[in-house]
C-alpha positions in Angstrom: 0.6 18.8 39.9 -0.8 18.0 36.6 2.5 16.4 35.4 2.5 14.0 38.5 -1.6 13.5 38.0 -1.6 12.5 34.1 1.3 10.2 34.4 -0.3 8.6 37.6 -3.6 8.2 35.6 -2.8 8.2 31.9 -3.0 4.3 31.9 -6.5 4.6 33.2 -7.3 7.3 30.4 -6.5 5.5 27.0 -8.4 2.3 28.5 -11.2 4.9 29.1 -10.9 6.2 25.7 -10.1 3.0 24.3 -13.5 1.9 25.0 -15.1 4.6 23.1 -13.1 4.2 20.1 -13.3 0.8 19.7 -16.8 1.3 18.8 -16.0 2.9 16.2 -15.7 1.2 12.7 -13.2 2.9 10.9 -10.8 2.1 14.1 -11.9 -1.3 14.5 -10.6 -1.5 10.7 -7.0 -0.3 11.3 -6.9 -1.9 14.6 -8.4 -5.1 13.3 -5.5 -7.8 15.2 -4.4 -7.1 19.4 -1.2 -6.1 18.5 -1.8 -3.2 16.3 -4.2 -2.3 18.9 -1.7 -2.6 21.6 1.0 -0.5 19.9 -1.6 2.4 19.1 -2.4 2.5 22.6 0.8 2.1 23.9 1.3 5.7 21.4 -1.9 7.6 22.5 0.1 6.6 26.7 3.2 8.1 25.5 1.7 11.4 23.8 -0.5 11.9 27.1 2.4 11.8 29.3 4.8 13.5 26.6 2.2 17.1 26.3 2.6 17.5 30.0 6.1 17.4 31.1 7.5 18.2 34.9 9.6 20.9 33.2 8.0 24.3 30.9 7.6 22.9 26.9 9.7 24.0 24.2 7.3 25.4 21.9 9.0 24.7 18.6 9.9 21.1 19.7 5.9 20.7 20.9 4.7 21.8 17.5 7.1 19.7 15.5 5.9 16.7 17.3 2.3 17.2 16.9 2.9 18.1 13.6 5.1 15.0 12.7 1.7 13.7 14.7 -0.3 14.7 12.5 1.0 13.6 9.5 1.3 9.8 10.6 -2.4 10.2 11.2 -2.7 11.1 7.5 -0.8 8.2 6.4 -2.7 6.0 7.9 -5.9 7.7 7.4 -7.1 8.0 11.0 -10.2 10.2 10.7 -9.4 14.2 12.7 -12.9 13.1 14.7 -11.3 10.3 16.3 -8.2 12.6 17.5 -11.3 15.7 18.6 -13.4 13.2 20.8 -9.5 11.6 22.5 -9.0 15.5 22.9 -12.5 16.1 24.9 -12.0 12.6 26.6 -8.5 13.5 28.0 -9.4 16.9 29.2 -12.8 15.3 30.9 -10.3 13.4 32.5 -7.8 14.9 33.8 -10.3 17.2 35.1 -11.7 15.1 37.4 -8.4 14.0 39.1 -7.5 17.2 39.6 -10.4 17.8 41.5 -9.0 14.9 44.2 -5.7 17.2 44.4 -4.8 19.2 47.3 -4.6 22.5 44.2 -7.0 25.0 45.9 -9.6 26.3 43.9 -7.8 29.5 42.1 -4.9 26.7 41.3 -7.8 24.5 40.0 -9.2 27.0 37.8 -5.5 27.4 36.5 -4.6 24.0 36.3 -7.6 23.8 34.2 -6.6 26.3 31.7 -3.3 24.7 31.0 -4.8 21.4 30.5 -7.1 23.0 28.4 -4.5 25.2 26.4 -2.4 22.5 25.7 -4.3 19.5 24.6 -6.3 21.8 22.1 -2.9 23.9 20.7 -1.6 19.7 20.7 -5.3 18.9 18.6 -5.0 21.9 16.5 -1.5 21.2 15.0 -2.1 17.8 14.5 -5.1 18.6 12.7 -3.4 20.8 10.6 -0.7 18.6 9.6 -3.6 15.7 9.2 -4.8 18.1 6.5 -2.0 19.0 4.4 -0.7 15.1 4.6 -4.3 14.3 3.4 -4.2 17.0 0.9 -0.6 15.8 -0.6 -2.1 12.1 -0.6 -5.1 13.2 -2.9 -2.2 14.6 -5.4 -0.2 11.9 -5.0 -2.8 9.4 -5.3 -4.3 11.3 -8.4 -0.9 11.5 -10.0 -0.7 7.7 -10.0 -3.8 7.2 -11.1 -3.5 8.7 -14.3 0.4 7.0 -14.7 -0.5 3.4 -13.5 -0.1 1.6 -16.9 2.4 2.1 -19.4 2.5 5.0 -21.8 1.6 3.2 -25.3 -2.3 2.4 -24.0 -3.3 0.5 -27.1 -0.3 -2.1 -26.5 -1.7 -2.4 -23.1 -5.1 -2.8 -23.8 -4.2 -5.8 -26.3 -2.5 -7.2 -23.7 -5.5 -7.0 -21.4 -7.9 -8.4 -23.9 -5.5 -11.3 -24.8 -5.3 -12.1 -21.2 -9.5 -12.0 -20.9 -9.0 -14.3 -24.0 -7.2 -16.7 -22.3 -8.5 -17.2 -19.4 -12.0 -17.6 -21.4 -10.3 -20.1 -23.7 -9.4 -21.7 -20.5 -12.6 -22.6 -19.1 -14.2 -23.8 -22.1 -11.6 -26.0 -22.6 -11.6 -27.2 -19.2 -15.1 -27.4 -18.7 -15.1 -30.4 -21.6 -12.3 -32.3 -19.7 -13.2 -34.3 -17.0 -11.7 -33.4 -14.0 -10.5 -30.1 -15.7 -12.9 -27.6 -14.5 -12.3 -27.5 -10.9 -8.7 -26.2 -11.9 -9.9 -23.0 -13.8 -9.5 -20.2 -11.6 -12.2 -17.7 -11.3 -11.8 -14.5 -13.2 -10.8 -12.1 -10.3 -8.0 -14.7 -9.5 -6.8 -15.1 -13.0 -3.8 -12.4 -14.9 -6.6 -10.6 -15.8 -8.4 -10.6 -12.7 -5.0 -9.2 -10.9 -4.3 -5.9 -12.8 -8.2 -5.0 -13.0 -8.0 -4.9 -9.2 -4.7 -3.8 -8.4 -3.8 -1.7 -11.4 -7.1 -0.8 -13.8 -8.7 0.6 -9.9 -5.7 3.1 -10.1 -6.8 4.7 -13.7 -10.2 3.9 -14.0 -11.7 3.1 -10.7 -13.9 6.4 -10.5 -16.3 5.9 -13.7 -19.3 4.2 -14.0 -17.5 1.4 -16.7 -15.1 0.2 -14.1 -18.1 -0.5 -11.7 -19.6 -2.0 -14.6 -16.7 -4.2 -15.1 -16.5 -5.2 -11.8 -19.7 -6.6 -11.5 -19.6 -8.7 -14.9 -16.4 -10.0 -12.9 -18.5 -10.8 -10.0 -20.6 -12.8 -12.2 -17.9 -14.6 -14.5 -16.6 -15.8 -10.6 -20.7 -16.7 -9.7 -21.1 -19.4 -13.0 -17.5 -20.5 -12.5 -18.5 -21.7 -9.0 -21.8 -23.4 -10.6 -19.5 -25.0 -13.0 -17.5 -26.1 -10.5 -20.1 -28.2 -8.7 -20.9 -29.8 -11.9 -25.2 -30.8 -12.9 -26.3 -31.2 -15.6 -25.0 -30.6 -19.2 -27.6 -28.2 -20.1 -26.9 -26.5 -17.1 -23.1 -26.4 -17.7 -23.7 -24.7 -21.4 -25.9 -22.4 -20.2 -23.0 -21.0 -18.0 -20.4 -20.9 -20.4 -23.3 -18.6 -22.9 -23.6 -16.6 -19.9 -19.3 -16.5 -19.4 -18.9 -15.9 -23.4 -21.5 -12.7 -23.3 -19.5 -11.6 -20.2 -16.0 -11.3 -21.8 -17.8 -9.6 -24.5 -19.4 -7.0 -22.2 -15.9 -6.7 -20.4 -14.3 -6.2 -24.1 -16.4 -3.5 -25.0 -16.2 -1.8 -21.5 -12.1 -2.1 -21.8 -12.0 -0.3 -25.2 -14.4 2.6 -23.9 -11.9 2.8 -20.7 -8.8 3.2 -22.5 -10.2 5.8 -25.2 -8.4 8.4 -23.7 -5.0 8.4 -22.9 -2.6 10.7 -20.6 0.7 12.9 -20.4 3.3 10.7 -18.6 5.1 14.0 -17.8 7.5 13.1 -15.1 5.9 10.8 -13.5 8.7 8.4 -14.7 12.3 7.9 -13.6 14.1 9.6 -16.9 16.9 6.9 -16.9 14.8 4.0 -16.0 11.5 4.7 -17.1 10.1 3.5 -13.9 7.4 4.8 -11.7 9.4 7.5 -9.2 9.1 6.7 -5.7 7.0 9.9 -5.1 3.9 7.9 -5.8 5.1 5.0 -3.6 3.0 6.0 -0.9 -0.3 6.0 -2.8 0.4 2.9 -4.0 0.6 0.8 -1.0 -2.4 3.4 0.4 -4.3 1.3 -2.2 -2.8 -2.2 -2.2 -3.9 -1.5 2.3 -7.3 -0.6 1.6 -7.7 -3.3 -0.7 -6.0 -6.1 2.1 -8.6 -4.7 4.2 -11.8 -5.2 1.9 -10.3 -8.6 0.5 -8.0 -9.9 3.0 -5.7 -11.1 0.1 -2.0 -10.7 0.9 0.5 -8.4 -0.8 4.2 -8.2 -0.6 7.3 -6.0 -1.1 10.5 -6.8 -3.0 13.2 -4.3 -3.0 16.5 -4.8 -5.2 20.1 -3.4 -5.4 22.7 -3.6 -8.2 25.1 -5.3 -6.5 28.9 -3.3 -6.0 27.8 -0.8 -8.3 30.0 2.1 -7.5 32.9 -0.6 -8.9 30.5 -1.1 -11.7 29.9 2.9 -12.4 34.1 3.2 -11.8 35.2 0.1 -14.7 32.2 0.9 -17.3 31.8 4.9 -16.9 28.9 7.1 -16.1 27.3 5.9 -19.5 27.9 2.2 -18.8 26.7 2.1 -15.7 23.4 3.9 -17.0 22.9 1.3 -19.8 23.1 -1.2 -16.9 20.2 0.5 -14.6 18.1 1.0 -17.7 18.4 -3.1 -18.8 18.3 -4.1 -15.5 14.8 -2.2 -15.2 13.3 -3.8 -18.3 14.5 -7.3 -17.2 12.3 -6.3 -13.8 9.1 -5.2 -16.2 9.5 -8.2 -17.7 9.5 -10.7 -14.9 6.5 -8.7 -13.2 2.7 -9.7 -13.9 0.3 -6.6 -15.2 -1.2 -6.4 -12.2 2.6 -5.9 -10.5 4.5 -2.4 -9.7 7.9 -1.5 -10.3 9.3 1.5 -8.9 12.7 3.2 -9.0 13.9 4.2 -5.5 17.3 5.6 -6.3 19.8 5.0 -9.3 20.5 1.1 -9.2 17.5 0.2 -6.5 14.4 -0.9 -7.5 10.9 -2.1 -5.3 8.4 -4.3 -6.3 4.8 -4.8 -5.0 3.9 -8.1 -5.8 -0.1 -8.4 -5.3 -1.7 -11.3 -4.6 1.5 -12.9 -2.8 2.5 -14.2 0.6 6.0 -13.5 2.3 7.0 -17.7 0.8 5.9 -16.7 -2.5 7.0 -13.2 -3.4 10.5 -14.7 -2.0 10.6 -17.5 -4.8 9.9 -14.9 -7.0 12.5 -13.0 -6.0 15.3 -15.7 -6.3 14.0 -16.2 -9.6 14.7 -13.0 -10.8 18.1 -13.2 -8.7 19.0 -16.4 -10.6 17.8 -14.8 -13.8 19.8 -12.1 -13.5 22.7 -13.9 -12.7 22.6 -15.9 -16.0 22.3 -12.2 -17.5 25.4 -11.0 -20.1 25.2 -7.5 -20.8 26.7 -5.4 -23.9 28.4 -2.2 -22.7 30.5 -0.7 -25.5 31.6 -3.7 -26.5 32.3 -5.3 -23.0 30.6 -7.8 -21.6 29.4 -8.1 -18.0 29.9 -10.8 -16.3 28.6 -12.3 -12.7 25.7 -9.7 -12.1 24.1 -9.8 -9.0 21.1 -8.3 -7.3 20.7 -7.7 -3.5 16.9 -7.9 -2.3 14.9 -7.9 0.5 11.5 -9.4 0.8 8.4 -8.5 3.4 4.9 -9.6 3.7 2.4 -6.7 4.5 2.0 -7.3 8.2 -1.1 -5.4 8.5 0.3 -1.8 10.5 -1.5 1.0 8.6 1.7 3.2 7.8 2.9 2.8 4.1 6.1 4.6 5.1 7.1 2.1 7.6 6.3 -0.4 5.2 9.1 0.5 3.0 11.2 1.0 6.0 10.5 -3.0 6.5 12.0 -3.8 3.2 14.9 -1.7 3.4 16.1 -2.9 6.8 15.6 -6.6 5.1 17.6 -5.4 2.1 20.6 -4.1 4.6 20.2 -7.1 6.1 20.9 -9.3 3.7 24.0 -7.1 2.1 25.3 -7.6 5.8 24.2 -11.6 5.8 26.5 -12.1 2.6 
């Protein structure tokens, strides 16, 4: 009777519940386009029906599920008072269709037990699972932070300065050019601009001098639009005073940031010396949260050494090494600072390209393809011919699941081996 009553009513239920959580902001966040929201309530339908089956549950299977549950809920940071107030909502419900059921009233009382028994052992394990998932995120998550830019920090702080430097020498330049100014990008846009956001948030984005940052960045882009719409002269050299005391601030905020530097430990791919794909999932976690704050689009590249297996069997174990680990410094190379590269395996590779549509991140990736073809490499005194790459390119579609995310990009990848 309870099997027959929540499939007959479950429909009913989540559009109940549905109403209830769409006041809420943090779902109105994830859900934020119909058919996310459509699919997650398509889910909560399924799991109703799925707790309360015609025939007895499998315990062990019933736990796995909530479990696996659970830990999708962690992914994709779904709060565990969401999943409590669909637990009372369900059990409120059902109630009160039982109550239009011929069950008398000891088989009521019953009923209501098991309904009771099972959606809270159903909330309890995915709660649990919720919890651990959250707790391996904050590791994961704090793990990358402190490996997010290369190893040698003074080389990389140079580099961040030079790029500040640039874009500065940019919009003096430009703001004496007729015509010139409206073409200067605004600092958050610029090389500079990129990795502060997408990479510098990773190592420093806790402490008081990144906030700092990020407001003298805020300003930089405020004068840079008052440039923009042009006035008077006095008005246009008092903005660029302001935009040259800015980059000095910024300067002296970058060198107190990279004071300290930290044990790379194995946070890097031994052969490749690329990120490992254990903090993949943090990663995208952050390149998400910062889509939803920005709406600014982000994609994912993923690339194979083409027929390596023949590769490893004509060059040797060594060989085929020497390939990986040049074929993962051509990658660095092509990326911007603000980019990540990550080794998912021996001779594949995944890129996420901020700041990049599904158009765009392709052209880069034919570029690198292209590059890479014109590539000869040195191997013990052979030369390689005729390299290849296989890759696969998404745009972030907004779902709130970094795992299927990467599942995207591998089926494109397979797809494309298959195409050829």
């Amino acid at each position: 009777m309870v099997a027959s009553t929540v499939k007959h009513f479950a429909s009913e239920l989540v559009d109940e519940l549905w109403v209830d959580l769409a006041r809420h902001i943090r779902v109105q966040a994830l859900f934020d386009n119909e058919s996310l929201a459509r699919r997650f309530r398509g889910a909560l339908l399924q799991w109703l029906v799925e707790i309360f089956p015609r025939e007895p549950l499998d315990p062990t299977l019933f736990l796995m599920r909530q479990s696996e549950i659970g830990s999708t809920h962690a992914r994709i940071q779904i709060p565990t008072s969401l999943s409590m107030l669909a637990a009372r909502a369900f059990k409120r419900g059902i109630y009160n269709n039982l109550k239009h059921t011929r069950l008398s009233r000891d088989e009521f009382a019953q009923a209501a037990l098991y309904v009771s028994g099972v959606v809270d052992i159903a909330t309890a394990a995915i709660t649990a699972a919720h919890i651990s998932g959250l707790d391996r995120n904050l590791r994961a998550e704090e793990a990358l932070r402190q490996v997010s830019i290369d190893h040698d920090f003074r080389a990389e702080r140079e580099k961040q300065k030079a790029s500040l430097a640039e874009w500065a020498q940019a919009v003096f330049f430009g703001s004496h050019i007729v015509g010139e100014a409206d073409g200067v990008l605004p600092l958050s846009r610029s090389e500079f601009g990129l990795w502060f956001s997408h990479r510098a948030n990773l190592l420093f984005g806790r402490t008081a001098e990144y906030a700092s940052i990020a407001r003298l960045v805020d300003h930089a882009d405020t004068h840079i639009r008052q440039l923009r719409d042009g006035g008077a002269a006095s008005r246009s050299q008092e903005h660029l005073r302001e935009i040259r005391q800015i980059v000095g601030q910024i300067n002296n905020l970058l060198s107190v940031q990279f004071s300290h530097s930290f044990d790379m430990g194995s946070a890097r791919d031994p052969l490749s010396r690329l990120l490992n794909r254990r903090f993949l999932r943090a990663a995208i976690s952050r390149e998400i949260a910062l889509r939803r704050r920005t709406s600014r689009a982000f994609s994912m590249i993923m690339l194979e050494i083409s027929q390596f297996e023949t590769l490893r069997a004509r060059l040797g174990e060594a060989g085929a090494d020497t390939v990986v680990q040049q074929t993962a410094a051509m990658l660095l190379n092509a990326v911007r600072s603000s980019d990540t590269v990550f080794s998912m395996g021996r001779e594949t590779f995944l890129i996420i390209r901020v700041g990049t549509d599904g158009r765009e991140a392709a052209v880069f990736a034919r570029s690198i393809v292209e590059s890479y073809a014109a590539t000869h490499f040195s191997i013990d005194g052979q030369t390689v011919l005729k390299n290849t790459l296989n890759v696969g390119v998404i745009e972030y579609d907004g779902h709130p699941d970094p795992r299927r995310l990467v599942d995207q990009v591998a089926n494109a990848l397979r797809n494309e081996k298959v195409g050829k």
